[in-house]
C-alpha positions, 0 to 999 in steps of 0.5 A: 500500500502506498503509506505502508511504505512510503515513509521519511524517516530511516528507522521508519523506511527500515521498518517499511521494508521489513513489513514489505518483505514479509508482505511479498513473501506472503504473496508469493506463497498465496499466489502459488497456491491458488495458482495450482488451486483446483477448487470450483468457480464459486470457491475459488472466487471466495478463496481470492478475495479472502485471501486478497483481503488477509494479504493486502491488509484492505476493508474489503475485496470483492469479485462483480461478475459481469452480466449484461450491463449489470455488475453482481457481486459474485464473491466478497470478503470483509465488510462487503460481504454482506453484499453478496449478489446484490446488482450494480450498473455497469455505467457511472461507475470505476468497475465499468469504466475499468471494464471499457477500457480493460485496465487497472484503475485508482481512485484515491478518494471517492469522495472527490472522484467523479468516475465513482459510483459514489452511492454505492461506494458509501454503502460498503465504505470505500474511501479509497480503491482500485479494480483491475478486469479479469480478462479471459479470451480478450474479453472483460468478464469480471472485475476484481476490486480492493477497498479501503477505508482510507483515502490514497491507500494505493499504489501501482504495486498493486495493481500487479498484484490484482493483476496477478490474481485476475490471471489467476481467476482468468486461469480458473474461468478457462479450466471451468469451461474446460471442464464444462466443455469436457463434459458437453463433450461426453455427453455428446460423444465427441471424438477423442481427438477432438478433446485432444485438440481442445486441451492442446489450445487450452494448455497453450493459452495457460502457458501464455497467461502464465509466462504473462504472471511471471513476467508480471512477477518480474515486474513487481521485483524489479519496481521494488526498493529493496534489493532481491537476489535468488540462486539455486542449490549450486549457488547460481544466480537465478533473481536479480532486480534493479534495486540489487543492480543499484546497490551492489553495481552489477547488471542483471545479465552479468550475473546470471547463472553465474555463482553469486557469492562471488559477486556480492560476498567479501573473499574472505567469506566466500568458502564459509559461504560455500562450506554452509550451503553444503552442510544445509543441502547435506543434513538440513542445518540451517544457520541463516535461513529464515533468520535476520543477520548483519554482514559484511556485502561487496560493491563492483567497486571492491568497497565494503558495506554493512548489510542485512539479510533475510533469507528465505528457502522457496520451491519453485517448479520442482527446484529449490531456491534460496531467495535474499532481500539485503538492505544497506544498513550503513545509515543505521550502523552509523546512528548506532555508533553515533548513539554509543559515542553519546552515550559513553560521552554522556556517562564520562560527563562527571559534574552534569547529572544527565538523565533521559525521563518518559513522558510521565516523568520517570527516570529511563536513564542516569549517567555517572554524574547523575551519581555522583550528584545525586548519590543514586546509582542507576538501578536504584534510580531508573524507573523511579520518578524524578520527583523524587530529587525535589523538596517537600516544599517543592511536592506542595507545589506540585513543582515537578509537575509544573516542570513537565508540562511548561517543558512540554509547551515551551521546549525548555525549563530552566531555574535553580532550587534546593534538591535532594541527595540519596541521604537527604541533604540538600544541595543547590542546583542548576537544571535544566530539563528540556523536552525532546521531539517525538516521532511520528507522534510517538510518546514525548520523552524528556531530557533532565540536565542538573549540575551542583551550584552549591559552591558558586552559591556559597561564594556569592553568599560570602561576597554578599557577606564582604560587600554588606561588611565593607559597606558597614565599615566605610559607614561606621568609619564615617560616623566615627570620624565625624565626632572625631573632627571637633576633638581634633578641632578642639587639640588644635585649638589647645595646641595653639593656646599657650599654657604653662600648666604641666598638668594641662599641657600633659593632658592635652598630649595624652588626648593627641596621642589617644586621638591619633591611635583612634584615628589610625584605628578608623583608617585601618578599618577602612583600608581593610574594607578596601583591600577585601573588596579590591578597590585599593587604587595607585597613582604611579610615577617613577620614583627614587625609593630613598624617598620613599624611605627618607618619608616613611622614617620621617612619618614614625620617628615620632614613635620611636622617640617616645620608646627610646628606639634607635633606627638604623639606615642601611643604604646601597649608595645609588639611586634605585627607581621603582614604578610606584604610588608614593602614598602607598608605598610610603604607607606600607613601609610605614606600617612595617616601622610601626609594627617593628617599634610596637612589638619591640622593647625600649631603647633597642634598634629597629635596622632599614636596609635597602638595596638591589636584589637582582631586577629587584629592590629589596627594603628590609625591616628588622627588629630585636623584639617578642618575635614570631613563632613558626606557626603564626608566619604562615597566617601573619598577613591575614585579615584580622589575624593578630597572634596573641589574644586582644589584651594579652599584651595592653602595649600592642592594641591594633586590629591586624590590618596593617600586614594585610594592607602591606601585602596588598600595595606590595602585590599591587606593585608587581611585588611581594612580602615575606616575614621571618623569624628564629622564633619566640624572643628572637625578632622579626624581619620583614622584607618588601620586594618591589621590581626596579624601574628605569630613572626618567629622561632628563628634564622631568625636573620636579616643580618647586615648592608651592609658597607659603599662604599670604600674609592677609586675613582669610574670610572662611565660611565652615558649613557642617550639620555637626555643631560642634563640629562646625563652631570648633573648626571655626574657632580653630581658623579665627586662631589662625589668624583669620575671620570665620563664620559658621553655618549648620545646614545648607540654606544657611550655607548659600545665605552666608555665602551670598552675604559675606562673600568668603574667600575659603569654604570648608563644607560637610558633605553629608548634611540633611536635606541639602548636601554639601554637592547641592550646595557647591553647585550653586555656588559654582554657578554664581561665577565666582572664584572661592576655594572649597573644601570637602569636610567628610568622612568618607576617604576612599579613592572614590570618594576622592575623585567624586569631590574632584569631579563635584569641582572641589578643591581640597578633600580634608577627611575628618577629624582634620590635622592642622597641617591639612587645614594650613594647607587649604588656607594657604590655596586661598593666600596664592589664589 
């Protein structure tokens, strides 16, 4: 039939080919018989349409009788059987047109077709069909039809085939008038020789209709797409159709009654092949008869192909034949190579659990990061429903439900949640589960993709965790530093009262010293904010390291004169560059002083060697203090890593930042640092390695020092929200020498700047309402030329070029050193 095997895909083709083989072999055998049927008329019609019908696999087959110009249906099978001898016209309908013409006829729709009868054929519910006369003596004496119930369900094949039973009917009609004959004969005492005369024409006219048969047969092979061979006991070729001419090279008249292993089987099997036929005519033993078996077929070319064949044994006029269907089977071997190479590429996948799911959801396979994920080995798991990786929060909302049927419309799902391992943990996931299309409308299948984001999850938790931590830190930071601004302001303003109390001047030095610590303290927590989060930023220029160290000394010489300590220089004598930031750099080694003083005794010596070290420079600081012990050199540039208990020692408070900070600056420059020490009491040595820079080219000449402030009396406008803040700075100015006023919000700002016309503006950034942004805008916007200073807590890099870029000219972080503040007045004595 044309849709049992027209078909597009190959898996589909193959099953085809297989029903069309066991449908010819069927056939075949049919034929035979009833073509050496001897039943009478009336039963060897009814023997053809059942026999047509089980074969052809159609609704109905019938045989209308021609009579006059009526059709009678003489015999039928299926559901025109209860039709039996009911009389149609010849005219207005297939079978008639079929009988005028004397040829096979289709009508693939009836409902369309207007050479049909369509009354007749909606009372035995023919869709679709085809008729083909039965021809006997060049006249149209019956007519044999196959109906369908469905539309277009047939095809020239057959219409050989009807054709090869008309013969056969045709056959019958002869031996029955034959045998009518012969009675009418004796009965009318005819001669002998006339009976001899008779059988004699009708033996020829059956040899003519059956050399017809065969050469329809021949037909029927050669329009077939799969490739038919036959050879006899002696291994001689007797069949070979065109399809066996396309796929194996060879014409059919080239290997005719020639041995046909020697055309299509590979040498190096040909005596087995020879060697099994030979046992199968000697004992019966049969080994591929009647079996499908794969093996390798030879091309005229000498190529090779994978092949499948059936082999069945037929009789054939007393012979014995061994008849083959060989299908090419390369496309197939390939899909199954390429089937096995996924699925070992899918078992080797070890961080994607991978699992193929039916259309219910239940597990048909599991890969071994499938296991390895989920802990299920693939017995325990296949054949369970993937339900059973989800949270009991997920099953009450029917969450594996949902999965599937958006899968099914969409194409894809794809989220990440909590699953759960064989021994109840839960982990978090990645998945993906993708519907996979089905054939011909086949059942839908899913694909389950599932990888263990776990860590990745945890790593953004931890990042979330140092974000909200350095956000903590630069606001508690900026919060501490802004109380911390009047009490500068106030030590300065006693710095610059002379007193000749003992007790006041000692007083005032233990809140300078405590103020300095504290603040040092709020600066190291903000630099620890910036170097967990990265956003330590360097300002770089070529730079001679004696300065960086002639600084750094300079900045903690203090420390060392309060505990007595001597410092030692050890210089190389020549000048040794480095590509770096002076702030940093200078902040660095002046952490590493600080620390070797802290933790080293009264009146000992801290030495500074510097000197080159390959492409190197190496700054080295070493102490003869408590030392550090070989467990505590591993961790002693971590985070808050301090080796003794807070409180264990009150002289050396500090919150171990400092060494982490070091190290940043150092990696930051292309460098490094390292500690050692002999152990506890022993001392310490750090050393900072930081690459050699060529010098500059000569005329980079530095600029001279900037002068000092004018002479003349400065008017200052201190604008903070923080009063005493802001009434603190200004007394500070006004002892400076200069006029001040102060203002506690914004609008007071712009109103005392409009009225005084200041030449200095020290503004707060953060006030209510309007910032201290808002108000240097309009400010700016009045056209006139004043310096303002930035007052804030807040001194990162960023915060810095966000100043900068609001167009301030000074950023003082809180609380504000004296010298800082001379600073920016002395910007207003040059302007």
């Amino acid at each position: 039939m044309r849709t049992q095997y027209e078909t597009s895909t190959p898996k589909e083709k193959l099953t085809a080919e297989h029903k069309r083989q066991a449908h010819f072999q069927r056939w075949f055998a049919t034929f035979a018989s009833l073509a050496h049927s001897r039943l009478p008329l009336p039963a060897y019609l009814q023997k053809v349409t059942d026999t047509l019908r089980e074969v052809a696999d159609v609704a109905s087959a019938v045989v209308e009788w021609i009579e006059g110009e009526e059709l009678v249906y003489r015999a039928a099978s299926g559901a025109a059987a209860v039709h039996v001898g009911v009389r149609l016209p010849t005219a207005g309908s297939l079978s008639g047109l079929c009988i005028t013409r004397q040829q096979a006829l289709i009508s693939r729709n009836t409902a369309t077709d207007h050479r049909v009868d369509r009354v007749a054929c909606e009372a035995v519910g023919a869709v679709s069909m085809v008729v083909a006369p039965v021809i006997y003596e060049g006249r149209s004496v019956a007519v044999l039809k196959l109906i369908s119930g469905e539309v277009d369900h047939f095809g020239q094949s057959d219409i050989g085939i009807l054709h090869a039973f008309c013969a056969c009917i045709a056959e019958t009609i002869a031996r029955e008038e034959i045998a009518q004959e012969n009675r009418d004969l004796l009965k009318e005492n005819a001669s002998v020789a006339a009976d001899l005369t008779v059988e004699s024409s009708l033996r020829i006219e059956y040899e003519k209709k059956l050399a017809d048969a065969l050469r329809r047969r021949q037909t029927v092979l050669d329009n077939a797409h799969v490739a038919f061979v036959s050879m006899d006991e002696a291994g001689m070729t007797v069949d070979w159709n065109e399809a066996a001419a396309l796929l194996f090279g060879w014409k059919q008249q080239e290997v005719a009654g020639k041995e046909l292993a020697a055309f299509i089987v590979p040498d190096r099997f040909r005596d087995a092949h020879r060697a099994g036929l030979t046992r199968y005519l000697a004992t019966g033993e049969a080994r591929m008869i009647n079996q499908r078996v794969e093996l390798p077929a030879l091309r005229r070319d000498g190529s090779e192909f994978a092949a499948e064949l059936t082999i069945s044994e037929v009789w054939y006029e007393g012979q014995r034949q061994f008849a083959c269907f060989v299908h090419d089977i390369t496309d197939r071997r390939r899909a199954t190579e390429a089937n096995e190479r996924l699925r070992l590429l899918i078992n080797s996948v070890s961080d994607y659990a991978i699992c193929m799911l039916d259309q219910n959801g239940y597990v048909r396979s599991w890969n071994d990061g499938a296991r390895a994920i989920y802990g299920f080995t693939a017995a325990e798991a296949i054949g369970r429903h993937f339900a059973l990786f989800y949270t009991s929060d997920e099953h009450g909302r029917d969450r594996p439900g949902d999965d599937l049927t958006l899968a099914a419309k969409r194409g894809r799902v794809e989220h990440e949640g909590w699953h759960l391992r064989r021994d109840g943990s839960e982990f978090w996931a990645h998945m993906i589960l993708s519907a996979l299309p089905s054939n011909s409308g086949g059942e839908q299948s899913f694909v389950k993709i599932t990888r263990d984001m776990t860590a990745r999850r945890r790593l953004e938790e931890l990042e979330a965790s140092s974000r909200r931590m350095n956000e903590f830190l630069a606001l508690l930071g900026h919060e501490l530093r802004n109380p911390l601004a009047p009490i500068r302001n106030a030590v300065s303003i006693l710095k610059l009262k002379a007193s000749d109390d003992a007790d006041v001047i000692r007083s005032r030095q233990i809140v300078d010293r405590q103020l300095a610590h504290l603040t040092r303290l709020v600066d190291d927590l903000l630099e620890a904010g910036r170097v967990s989060s990265g956003k330590i930023r360097l300002t770089t220029d070529i730079l001679d390291i004696a300065d960086v160290v002639h600084l750094s000394v300079e900045a903690s010489q203090p420390l060392f004169d309060e505990r007595g300590q001597r410092i030692v220089v050890l210089e190389s004598g020549r000048p040794l560059y480095v590509n770096g930031d002076p702030t940093r750099l200078v902040q660095a080694l002046n952490n590493l002083l600080n620390n070797a003083s802290k933790f080293s005794p009264p009146a000992s010596t801290i030495t500074l060697e510097v000197g080159p070290r390959g492409g190197s420079i190496m700054v080295r600081v070493i102490d003869q203090g408590r030392g550090i012990s070989p467990e505590a050199l591993g961790i002693v540039f971590d985070l808050f890593v301090q080796e003794h208990p807070p409180g264990a020692h009150p002289d050396e408070g500090g919150l171990g930042i400092g060494l982490t900070l070091v190290r940043a600056i150092a990696e930051l420059h292309g460098g490094h640092v390292e500690a050692k020490s002999g152990g506890a009491g022993k001392g310490s040595a750090f050393s900072l390695w930081l690459p050699l820079a060529e010098p500059q080219a000569d005329g980079a000449a530095a600029d001279a020092a900037t002068a000092a402030a004018a002479g003349h009396q400065l008017a200052v406008l201190v604008v903070d929200d923080n009063r005493d803040s802001a009434d603190s700075m200004a007394l500070l100015v006004e002892m400076l020498g200069h006029h001040a006023r102060a203002a506690y919000d914004g609008p007071d700002a712009l109103d005392s700047f409009e009225a005084d016309r200041p030449q200095v503006v020290l503004l707060d950034l953060s006030m209510p309402g309007m910032t201290g942004f808002d108000v240097i805008r309009r400010m700016r916007d009045e056209g006139k030329r004043v310096i303002v200073a930035a007052m804030t807590g807040l001194g990162s890099d960023e915060d810095r070029a966000r100043t900068r870029a609001a167009g301030f000219d000074a950023h003082l972080v809180k609380p504000v050193d004296l010298p800082e503040l001379e600073r920016v007045l002395a910007l207003a004595g040059r302007a």
